[in-house]
N, C-alpha and C positions, 0 to 999 in steps of 0.2 A: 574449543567449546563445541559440545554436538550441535548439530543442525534440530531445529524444535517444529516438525510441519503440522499446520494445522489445514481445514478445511472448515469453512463455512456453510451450510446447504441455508439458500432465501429464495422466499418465492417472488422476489424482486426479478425487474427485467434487465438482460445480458448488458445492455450497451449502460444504461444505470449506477450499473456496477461494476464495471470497466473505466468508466470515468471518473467515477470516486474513487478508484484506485490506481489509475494511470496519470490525469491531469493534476497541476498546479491548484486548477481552480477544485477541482472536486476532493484533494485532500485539505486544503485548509476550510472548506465546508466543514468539515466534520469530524478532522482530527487534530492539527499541528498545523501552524502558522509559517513554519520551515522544514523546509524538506527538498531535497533531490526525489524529482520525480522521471518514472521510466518512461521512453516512448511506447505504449501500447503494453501487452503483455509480452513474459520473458524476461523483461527487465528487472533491474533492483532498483528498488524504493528506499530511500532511505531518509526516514523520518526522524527530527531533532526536538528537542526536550530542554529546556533551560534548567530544569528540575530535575532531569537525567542527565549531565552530562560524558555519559557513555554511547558512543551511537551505536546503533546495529541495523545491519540491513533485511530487508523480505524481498523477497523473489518473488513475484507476481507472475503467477501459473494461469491457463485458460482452465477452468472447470471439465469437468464431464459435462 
């Protein structure tokens, strides 16, 4: 399967938005209730779906 990358631009603050996509607690704030979460960025996130059960992972990149 190809790799699908996307980029987000927010005028939200760095550390903000590193938590909501690095932490336990800041993904199930906002996305998914299960999930392997990375330490910090570079890692893979891998978010679970009871209604998907196919998983796939994201790669959690540092921005520009």
């Amino acid at each position: 399967m190809p790799d699908i990358v996307m980029q987000v631009d927010s005028a939200a603050n760095r550390e903000n938005v590193r938590n909501a996509l690095t932490t336990l607690p800041g993904i199930t704030g906002w996305w998914t209730d299960q999930a392997e979460v990375p330490v910090g960025t570079g890692g893979v996130l891998k978010p679970a779906f009871a209604e998907a059960p196919l998983p796939f992972d994201l790669e959690v990149r540092a921005g520009r």
